[in-house]
Structure formats: structure tokens, C-alpha cells
N, C-alpha and C positions, 0 to 999 in steps of 0.2 A: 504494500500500500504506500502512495505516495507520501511523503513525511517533509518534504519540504516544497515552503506556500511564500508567494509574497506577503501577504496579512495572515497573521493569525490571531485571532480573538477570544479571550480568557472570559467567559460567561455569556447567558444565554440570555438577559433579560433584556429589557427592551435597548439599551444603549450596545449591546452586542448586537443583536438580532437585526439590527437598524444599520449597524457599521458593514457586517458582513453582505447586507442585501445592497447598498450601497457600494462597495468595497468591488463585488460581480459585478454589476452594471458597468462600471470602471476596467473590465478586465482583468483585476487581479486574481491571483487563483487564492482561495482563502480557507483556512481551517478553522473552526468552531468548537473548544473544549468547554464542556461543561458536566458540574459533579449532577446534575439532575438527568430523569432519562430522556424528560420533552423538551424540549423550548419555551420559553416563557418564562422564567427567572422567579422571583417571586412575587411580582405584581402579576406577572401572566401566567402563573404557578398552574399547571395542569387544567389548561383554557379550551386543548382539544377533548380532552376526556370530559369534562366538567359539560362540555356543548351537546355530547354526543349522549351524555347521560342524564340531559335536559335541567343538570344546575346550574346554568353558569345567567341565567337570565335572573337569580336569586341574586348574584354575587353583585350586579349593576352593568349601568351601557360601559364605562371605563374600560371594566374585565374582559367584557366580549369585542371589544375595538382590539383584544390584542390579536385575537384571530384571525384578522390580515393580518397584520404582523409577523406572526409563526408562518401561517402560509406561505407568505411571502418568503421569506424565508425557507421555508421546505422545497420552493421551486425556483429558487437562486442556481443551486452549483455548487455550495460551500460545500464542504465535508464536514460532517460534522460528526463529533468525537464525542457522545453520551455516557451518561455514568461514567464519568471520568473527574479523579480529584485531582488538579494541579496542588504537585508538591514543592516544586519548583520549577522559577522562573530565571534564568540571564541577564543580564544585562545586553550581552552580546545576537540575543533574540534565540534563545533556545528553551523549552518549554518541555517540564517532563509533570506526566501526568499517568496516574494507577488506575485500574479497574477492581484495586481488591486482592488481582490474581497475578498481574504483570504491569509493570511502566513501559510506557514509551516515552519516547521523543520527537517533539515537533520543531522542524527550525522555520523560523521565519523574518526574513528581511525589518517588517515592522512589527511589533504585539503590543496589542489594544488590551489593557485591562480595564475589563468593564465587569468587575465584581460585587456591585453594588450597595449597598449598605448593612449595619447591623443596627439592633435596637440598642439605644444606650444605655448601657448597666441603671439598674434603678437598684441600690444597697439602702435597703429597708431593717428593720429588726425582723426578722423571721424568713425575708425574702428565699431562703433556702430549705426551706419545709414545703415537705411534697406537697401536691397543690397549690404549690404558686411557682406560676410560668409568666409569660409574655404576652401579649397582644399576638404580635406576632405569632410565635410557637402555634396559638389558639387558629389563627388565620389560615396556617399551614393545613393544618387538621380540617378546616372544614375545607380550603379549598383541596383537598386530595383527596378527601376520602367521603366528603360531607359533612363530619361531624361536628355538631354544636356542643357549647355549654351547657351544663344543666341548668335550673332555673335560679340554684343557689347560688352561684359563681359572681365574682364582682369585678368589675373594672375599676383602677387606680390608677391615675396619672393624666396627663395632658398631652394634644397635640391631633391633628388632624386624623390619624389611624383610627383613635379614642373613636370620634361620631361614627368613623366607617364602618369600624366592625361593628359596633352595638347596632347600629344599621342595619347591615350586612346580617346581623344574629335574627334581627324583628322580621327581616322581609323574610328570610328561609324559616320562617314559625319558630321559631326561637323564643326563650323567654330568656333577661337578666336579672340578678338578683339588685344591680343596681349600679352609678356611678360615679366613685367618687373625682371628681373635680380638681386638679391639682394646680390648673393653668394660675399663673402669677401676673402676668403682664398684663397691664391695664387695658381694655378695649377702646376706650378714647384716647389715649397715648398714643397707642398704637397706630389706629386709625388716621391720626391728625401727623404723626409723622412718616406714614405711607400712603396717602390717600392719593396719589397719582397712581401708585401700583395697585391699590385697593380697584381703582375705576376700571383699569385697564383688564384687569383680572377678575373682573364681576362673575362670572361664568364659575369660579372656585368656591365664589365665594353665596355665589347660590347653589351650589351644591351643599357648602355646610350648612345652611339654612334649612335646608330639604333634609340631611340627618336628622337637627335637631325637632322636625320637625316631626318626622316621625317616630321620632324616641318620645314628643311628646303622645301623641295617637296613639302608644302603645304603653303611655301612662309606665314608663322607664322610669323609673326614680335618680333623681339627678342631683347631687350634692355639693354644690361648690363654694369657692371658699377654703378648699380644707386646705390645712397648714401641715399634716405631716399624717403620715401610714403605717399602718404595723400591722403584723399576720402572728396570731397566735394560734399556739396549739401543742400538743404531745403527741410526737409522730406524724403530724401530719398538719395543717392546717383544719382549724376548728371556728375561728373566729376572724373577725377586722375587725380593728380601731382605728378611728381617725380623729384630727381634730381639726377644730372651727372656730375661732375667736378664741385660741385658747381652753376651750373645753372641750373634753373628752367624750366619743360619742361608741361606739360597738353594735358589732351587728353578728348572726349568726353567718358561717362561711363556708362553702363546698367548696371552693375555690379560688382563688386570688389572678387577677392577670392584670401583669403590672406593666406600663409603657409611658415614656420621659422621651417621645421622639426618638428620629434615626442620627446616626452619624454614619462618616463614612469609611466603608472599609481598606482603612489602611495598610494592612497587614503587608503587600505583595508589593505595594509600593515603596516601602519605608527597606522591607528586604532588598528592593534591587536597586537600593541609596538613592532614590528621586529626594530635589528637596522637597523639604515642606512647610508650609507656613500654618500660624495659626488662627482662624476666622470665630471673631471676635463676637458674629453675629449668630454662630452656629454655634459657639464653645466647642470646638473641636479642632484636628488636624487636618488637613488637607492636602493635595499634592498639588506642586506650580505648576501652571501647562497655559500654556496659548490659546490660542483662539481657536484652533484646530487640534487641541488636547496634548501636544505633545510636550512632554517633560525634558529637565535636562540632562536626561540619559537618551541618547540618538534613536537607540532602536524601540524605546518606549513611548504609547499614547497611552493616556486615560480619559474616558468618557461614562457617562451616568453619574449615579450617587457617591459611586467610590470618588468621586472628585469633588465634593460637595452636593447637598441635599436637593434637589432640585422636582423628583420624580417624575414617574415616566415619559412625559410628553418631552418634557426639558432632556431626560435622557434618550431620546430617538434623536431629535436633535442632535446631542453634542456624536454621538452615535455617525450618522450621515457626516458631519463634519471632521472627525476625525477621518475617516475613510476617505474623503475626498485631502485633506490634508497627505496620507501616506501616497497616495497615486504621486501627487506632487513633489514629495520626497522623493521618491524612488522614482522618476522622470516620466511618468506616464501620463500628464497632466497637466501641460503647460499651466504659469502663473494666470491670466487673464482666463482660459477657460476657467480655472478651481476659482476664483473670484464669481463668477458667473454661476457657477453650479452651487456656491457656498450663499449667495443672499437669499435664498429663499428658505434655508433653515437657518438662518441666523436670522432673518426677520422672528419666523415661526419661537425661534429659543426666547428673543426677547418679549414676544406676549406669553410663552408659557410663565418666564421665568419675571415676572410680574410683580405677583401677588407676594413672593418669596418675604420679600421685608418686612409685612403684614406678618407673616407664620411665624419667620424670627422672632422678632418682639413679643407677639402674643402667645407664644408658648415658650420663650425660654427657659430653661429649669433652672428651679432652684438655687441659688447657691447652698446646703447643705446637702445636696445629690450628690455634688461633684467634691462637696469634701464632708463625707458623715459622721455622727457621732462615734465615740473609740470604740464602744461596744458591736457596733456593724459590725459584718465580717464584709471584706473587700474582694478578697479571692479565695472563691469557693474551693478553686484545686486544690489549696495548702492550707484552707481556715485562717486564713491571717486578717487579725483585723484592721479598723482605721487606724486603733489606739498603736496596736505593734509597728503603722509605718510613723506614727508623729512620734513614737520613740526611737526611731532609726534615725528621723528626722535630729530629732536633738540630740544623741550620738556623733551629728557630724554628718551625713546623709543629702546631698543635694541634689539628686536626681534618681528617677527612676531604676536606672540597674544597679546604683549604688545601694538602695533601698532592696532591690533583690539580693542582689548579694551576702545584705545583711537577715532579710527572711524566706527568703523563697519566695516571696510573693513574685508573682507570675510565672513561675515555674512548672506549674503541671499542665496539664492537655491540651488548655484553650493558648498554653502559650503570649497570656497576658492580652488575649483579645476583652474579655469581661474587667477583668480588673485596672487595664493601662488605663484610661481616661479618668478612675476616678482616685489612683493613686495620684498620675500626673496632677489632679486636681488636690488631692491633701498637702502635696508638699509644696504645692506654690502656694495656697490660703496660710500652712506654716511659716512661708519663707517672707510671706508678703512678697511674691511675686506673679509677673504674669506667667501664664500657663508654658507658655513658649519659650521662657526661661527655664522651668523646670525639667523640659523637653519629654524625650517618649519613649517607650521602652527599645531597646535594640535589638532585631529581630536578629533569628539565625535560621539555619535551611536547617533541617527540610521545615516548609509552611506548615503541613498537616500531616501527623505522625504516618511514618512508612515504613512497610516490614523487609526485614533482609532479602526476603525470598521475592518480594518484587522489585527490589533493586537488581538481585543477582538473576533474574529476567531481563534486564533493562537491555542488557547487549545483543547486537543483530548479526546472525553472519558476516565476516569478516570487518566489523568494528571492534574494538577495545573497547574495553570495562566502561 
């Protein structure tokens, strides 16, 4: 099988899916890895099965729009590389990626990583007690397989997923036990210092409308205000507590799903030394790229969320753009033509990417998320709490892997994916520093644990180890 492409593209969701359909039209020949088996990443999360098994007009018109997308896609040309976990990525544009049973190697001239985001750690007191997951986690669930919440379960946190899914639960006959409300950011602030992107982006922003509205029709219980969250129980989640003006409130609990917004998945980029800056309006880290996504590693683009928060539409977008940016790299695409072929998704990126300033402001989190009380635990792989890094902290401790080093923290599975942002965040709140002083953890290969025996698969007739 062929193994080396001009493009090749690390994820399948809409910023991938979008690059490589674009990417063909251009004539590149392009390869397509991704750890899921369909297409559709996890906004378009299992959209042909979901269609075929008459859910996906439950999930809303957004979910079902990606279905040109996948198709499109399916009738490109790419190769595409399924059930497959990139374990690592080159600098030099070489791409190795497992099935489980064996790795390969993919080389390619350009690699687009478009791996798109994670939910940002929410470290609560109990956050680690079976029955309490994610928004997401929960999303996954119903969109693969169907399944909802029970009636018990509760949502906690803020940020646009919060209306969808509870939405998203009402309209597939679902019931919630309720929501607690965590948003901070004032709605007239907000509004009065976005209300150009507010206008332009009205279309978003009557879609929230349209949640809330039928979370009210469905008589959802809806709690806002509240000042802080807790999941108790023995063995498992039994209860939530919240609070509200200072007073303490409880509810019975089957479930906890907790969600503080996306950030983006930096893992792959920070591994193959792109810079990065820190985005003030996101609290998070980000990769520097151009207009056409390219970093300053040569053989590296990023497009979607892994490059900042934008969603789907915004990453189809940067998606198209980056692929017309590698044509031009790699000389297939004269400058004036990639001008020409580039305004009409950079018009389209700047109406999607609109409203954004609105979502920043009005759902930023907390500052005690990003740096929580000692008793939290931070990182679930090693139990280490906040308290054991602000004593690392005072120790002498000014960064992240100095901070491991002295406990382990981020050293087990997730490889400091859960716990980097909010230790990054405790030792700059201790240092009185900004985040970006405190910096990020420092990744090493492999990304995602790998066994000897697909390594020692890795080699082809007459190549070397």
C-alpha cells in the first residue's frame, strides 16, 4: 500500500475532513489517519450510522450538515487510514500510527494536524467518583450508540455544549435531573463589548435561544448563579452540592457531568516543538500559525480547535485553507491563484468566527478551576493534589516539569493531558504570574502508550528498524 502522500492529515473531524476534500480537488494525493472507525471526528461522531439508524435528526440540522461532509469526503480519493492511533508525529513529516496489532508509517511532504479539542479538566471535590464524567464522555455515548442519561443525572458547568446537550437529551425523550449554572461572565458586559460580533453572528446566537428554550418547555430545572460544585458519595456518586450567594444547596444524584468549555489539543503540537502562545481570551495554549495554519516547523499545518476554539464551521474553514496553503508550499498552486481560491473561506471563517468574543467573555471559567483548592486532587493518574503542587511550589518549583519531577504529577496514562492546564494554572496564581510564564508540561514520544510488539511490526521488507 502506498505510504507516501503529499498531505497527510492527523484527524477526521470537520477541519480534517474539509482539508483533505480540498487538498484532492488540488491534486495532491493525501492520506487520512484517524483513531475512530468513520469520519466525522467528534462533532460529526458516527453521523452515517446515527442517519441510517434514523437518530441523527434527534441530535439537530448542525449534526446532519456533516453528512456532506463525510461524503464528500468518502468520494475525494484520500486514503484513508481508520482505527488508527497516531503515536507519533516528525517534524520532518513522518507519521507513525497503531491498529492495536501493528504500526505503520506514513511520510508526507506536508501534515495537517487537525486533532481537535479536549474538555477542560473541571477538579471539583469528588470529580473522581464513578459517576461523574463529562459532557462530552455523555455526548459520545448517545451519539454512538444512542444512549441517554437517566432522569437522575445532573449537568454542572458552563459554556455552549451545557444548552446542546441538555437539548440534545429533551429532543431524543430524555429527561435531566437538572442544571447547574456555573457561567461567571456578565451578559451585559459581555454583550456591550462584543456586540458587533454579537450582530454578525445572530444565527448562534438564536440557536442558544432555541436550547434555552426548550429546556424551558421541558420544564429542565435550571440553577444559576452557582458559585462552586461538589459530588459526594461512598463508592460512587450519591449526591451534589452546590452553592449560591454563599449558601449551600444538595440534591439527590445518579450522576454528575461536569463541562468548563473546550480547549485545544495541544499534545502533538507542543511534541513536534511548534511555538506556542498563550490566548488570554481562551485561558489556554495555543499553536502560532498563519493564515493558512502553518507553524514554524516547515513541514507542519494546524487547523480546527486544536488551534484555538472556534468549532466546526470555523474549522472547515481553516480546514480548506490550510490545504490550499500546502498546494502552494509544495509549488502546485501558484500565489494569485491560492489568493483566489483562499477569499471565499476566509470571508466564510470570519462570519463563523464572529460570535467567538461573545463565548469568551460569557463563559470564561472561573479562576478557582484553573487553580483549586489543596484538597482537589489534580491528577487523577498519581492522586496528587493542588495542595502537593503549591508545596512543590514553595520548595523552589517554577514550572511544570519541575513540579513533576518533584511528584509525579502528570506522569501516568493521560501523560498530563487532564492535569497540565490546571497545574500550569496553580503555579502561576502561586507565583503571581501569567500562565505563559509558568509554561507547559514537556511532552515526550510516544503520544499514546505503545506496545513492543507493534513497534517491533513497525518494519517493512527491506527497511531498518
Amino acid at each position: 500500500m502506498k505510504r507516501d502522500f503529499d498531505f497527510v492529515v492527523v484527524g477526521g473531524g470537520p477541519a480534517g475532513l474539509a482539508a483533505a476534500v480540498q487538498a484532492r480537488s488540488l491534486g495532491l494525493s493525501v492520506a487520512l489517519v484517524d483513531e475512530q472507525p468513520a469520519p466525522g471526528g467528534q462533532i460529526y461522531r458516527a453521523v452515517e450510522r446515527a442517519e441510517a439508524e434514523g437518530r441523527a435528526a434527534a441530535l439537530g440540522a448542525d449534526y446532519r450538515d456533516g453528512l456532506a461532509l463525510v461524503r464528500a469526503f468518502r468520494d475525494c480519493g484520500a486514503v484513508h487510514f481508520a482505527s488508527r492511533q497516531v503515536w507519533q508525529v516528525e517534524p520532518e513529516g513522518r507519521v507513525f500510527a497503531t491498529d492495536g496489532r501493528e504500526s505503520i508509517v506514513l511520510r508526507g511532504s506536508r501534515i495537517l494536524v487537525a486533532v481537535g479539542a479536549l474538555e477542560r479538566p473541571v477538579p471539583i471535590r469528588g470529580w473522581t467518583l464513578p459517576g461523574v464524567m463529562t459532557v462530552g464522555a455523555a455526548q459520545v455515548l448517545h451519539k454512538s450508540i444512542g444512549l441517554l442519561p437517566s432522569p437522575g443525572v445532573w449537568i454542572a458547568g458552563s459554556g455552549p455544549l451545557v444548552l446542546h446537550f441538555a437539548a440534545e437529551v429533551v429532543a431524543a425523550g430524555g429527561r435531566l435531573a437538572g442544571i447547574l449554572d456555573t457561567a461567571r461572565g456578565g451578559l451585559p458586559e459581555a454583550a456591550i463589548a462584543n456586540a458587533a460580533g454579537m450582530l454578525r453572528g445572530w444565527r448562534y446566537l438564536a440557536r442558544g435561544l432555541g436550547y434555552l428554550a426548550a429546556l424551558r418547555q421541558a420544564d429542565v430545572r435550571r440553577v444559576t448563579g452557582v458559585e462552586a460544585v461538589e459530588a459526594v458519595g461512598e463508592g460512587r456518586i450519591a449526591r451534589v452540592r452546590w452553592r449560591v450567594n454563599g449558601a449551600w444547596n444538595e440534591a439527590p444524584a445518579e450522576g454528575l457531568l461536569l463541562h468548563e468549555g473546550v480547549i485545544p489539543s495541544t499534545h502533538m503540537t507542543f511534541a513536534l516543538g511548534c511555538a506556542h502562545d498563550w490566548d488570554d481570551a481562551q485561558r489556554c495554549f495555543r499553536p502560532r500559525t498563519d493564515d493558512f495554519g502553518a507553524t514554524d516547523v516547515e513541514a507542519i499545518l494546524v487547523a480546527g480547535d486544536c488551534g484555538g476554539i472556534g468549532g466546526a464551521r470555523v474549522a472547515e474553514c481553516q480546514g480548506r485553507l490550510a490545504a490550499i496553503g500546502a498546494a502552494t508550499a509544495l509549488g502546485r498552486l501558484p500565489v494569485p491563484e491560492r489568493e483566489r481560491l483562499a477569499r471565499p473561506a476566509r470571508e466564510a471563517l470570519a462570519r463563523h468566527r464572529a460570535i467567538r468574543g461573545f463565548l469568551d467573555a460569557l463563559y470564561a471559567p472561573p479562576p478557582e478551576l484553573l487553580a483549586p483548592p489543596d484538597d482537589v486532587i489534580v491528577c487523577r493518574c498519581e492522586s496528587i493534589t493542588a495542595g502537593r503542587i503549591r508545596e512543590a511550589v514553595a520548595l523552589g518549583c517554577r514550572g511544570p516539569n519541575q513540579v513533576k519531577s518533584f511528584t509525579r504529577c502528570g506522569m501516568g496514562p493521560c501523560q498530563g493531558r487532564l492535569c497540565g492546564p490546571t497545574v500550569t494554572g496553580t503555579i502561576a496564581a502561586e507565583l503571581g504570574v501569567p500562565p505563559a510564564q509558568a509554561g507547559a508540561f514537556r511532552v515526550r514520544p510516544p503520544l499514546k502508550p505503545v506496545r513492543l510488539g507493534e513497534l517491533a511490526a513497525l518494519a517493512e521488507p527491506g527497511e531498518g528498524a
